[in-house]
C-alpha positions in Angstrom: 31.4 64.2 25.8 33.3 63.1 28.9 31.5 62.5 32.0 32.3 64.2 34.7 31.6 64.0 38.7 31.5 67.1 40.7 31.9 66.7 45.0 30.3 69.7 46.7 32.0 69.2 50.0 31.4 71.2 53.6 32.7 72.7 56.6 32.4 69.4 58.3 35.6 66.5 58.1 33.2 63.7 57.4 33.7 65.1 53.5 36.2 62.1 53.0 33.2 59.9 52.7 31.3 62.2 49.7 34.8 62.0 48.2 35.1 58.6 48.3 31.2 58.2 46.5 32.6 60.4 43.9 35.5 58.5 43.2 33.1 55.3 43.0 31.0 57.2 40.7 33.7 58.5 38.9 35.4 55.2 38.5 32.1 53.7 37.0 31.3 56.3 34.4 34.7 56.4 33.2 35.0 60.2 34.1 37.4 62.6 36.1 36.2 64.0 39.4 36.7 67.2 40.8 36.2 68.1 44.6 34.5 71.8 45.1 34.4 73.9 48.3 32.7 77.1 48.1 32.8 78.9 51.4 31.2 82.1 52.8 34.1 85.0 52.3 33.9 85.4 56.2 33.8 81.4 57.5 36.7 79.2 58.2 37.3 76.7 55.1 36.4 73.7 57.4 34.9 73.5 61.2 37.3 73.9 63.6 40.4 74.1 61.9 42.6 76.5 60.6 42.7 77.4 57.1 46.1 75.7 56.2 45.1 72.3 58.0 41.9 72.4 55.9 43.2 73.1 52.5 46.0 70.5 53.5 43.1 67.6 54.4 41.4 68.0 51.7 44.3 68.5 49.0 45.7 65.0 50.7 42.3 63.1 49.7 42.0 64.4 46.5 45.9 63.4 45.6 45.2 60.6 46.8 41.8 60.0 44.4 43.6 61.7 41.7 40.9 64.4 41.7 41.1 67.7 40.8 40.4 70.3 44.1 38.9 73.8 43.3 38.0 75.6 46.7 36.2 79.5 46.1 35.3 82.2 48.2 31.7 83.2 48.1 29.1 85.4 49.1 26.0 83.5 46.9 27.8 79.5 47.4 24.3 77.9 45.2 25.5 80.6 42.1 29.0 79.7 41.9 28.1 75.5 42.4 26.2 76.4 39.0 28.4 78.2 37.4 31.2 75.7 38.1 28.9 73.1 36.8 28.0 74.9 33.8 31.5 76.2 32.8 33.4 72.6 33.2 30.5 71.0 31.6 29.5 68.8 34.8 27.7 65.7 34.1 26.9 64.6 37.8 26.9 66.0 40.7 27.9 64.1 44.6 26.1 66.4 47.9 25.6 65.1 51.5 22.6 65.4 53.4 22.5 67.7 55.9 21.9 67.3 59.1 19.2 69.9 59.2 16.5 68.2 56.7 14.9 70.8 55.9 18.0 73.1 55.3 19.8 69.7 52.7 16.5 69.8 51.1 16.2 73.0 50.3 19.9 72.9 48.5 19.4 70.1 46.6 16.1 71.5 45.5 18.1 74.9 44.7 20.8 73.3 42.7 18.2 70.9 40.8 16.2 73.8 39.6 19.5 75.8 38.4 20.7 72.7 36.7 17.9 70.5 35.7 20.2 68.5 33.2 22.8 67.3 35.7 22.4 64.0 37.8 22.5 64.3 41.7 23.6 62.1 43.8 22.9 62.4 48.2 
């Protein structure tokens, strides 16, 4: 079975760095990385920018990396991380902390108990 890395990224730019850690990972396990942003049906794609400038930022790094870039529209964004996971057979998995501790903890802890088989990476 082929590893392979999943990138949740967020509404903030700084995603280029969680990109770039999922590419190194990606590059070590031998496996193909994919970039995922799942967004609230009603919120902008990324803070502050229009739609178009986001999808174009974030379909530049990923051409650039070679990675694959899947962005949904949401109203449950932990359910469709796991289903994503599940249905492309997701072998690790690349999330940020947030700047609200207690908010980052309580996704990672959300996403490890949906998929206690997958290896994530802050």
């Amino acid at each position: 079975m082929q590893n392979k890395v999943m990138v949740c990224v967020t509404q903030q730019k700084t995603c280029e760095r969680l990109i770039k850690k999922g590419f190194e990972i990606a590059k070590e396990i031998d496996g193909c990385l994919y970039v995922i942003h799942v967004v609230n049906e009603k919120d902008k794609l990324l803070y502050n920018l229009s739609d178009g400038e986001a999808l174009e930022y974030l379909f530049d790094i990923t051409k650039q990396l070679g990675a694959d870039l899947v962005v949904k529209r949401s109203k449950n964004v932990i359910n469709t991380l796991v289903e994503f996971a599940e249905e492309n057979k997701i072998t690790h998995i690349v999330i940020g902390n947030s700047t609200e501790k207690s908010k980052g903890k309580k996704f990672s802890e959300k996403l490890l108990k949906k998929l206690p088989d997958k290896q994530i990476i802050m």
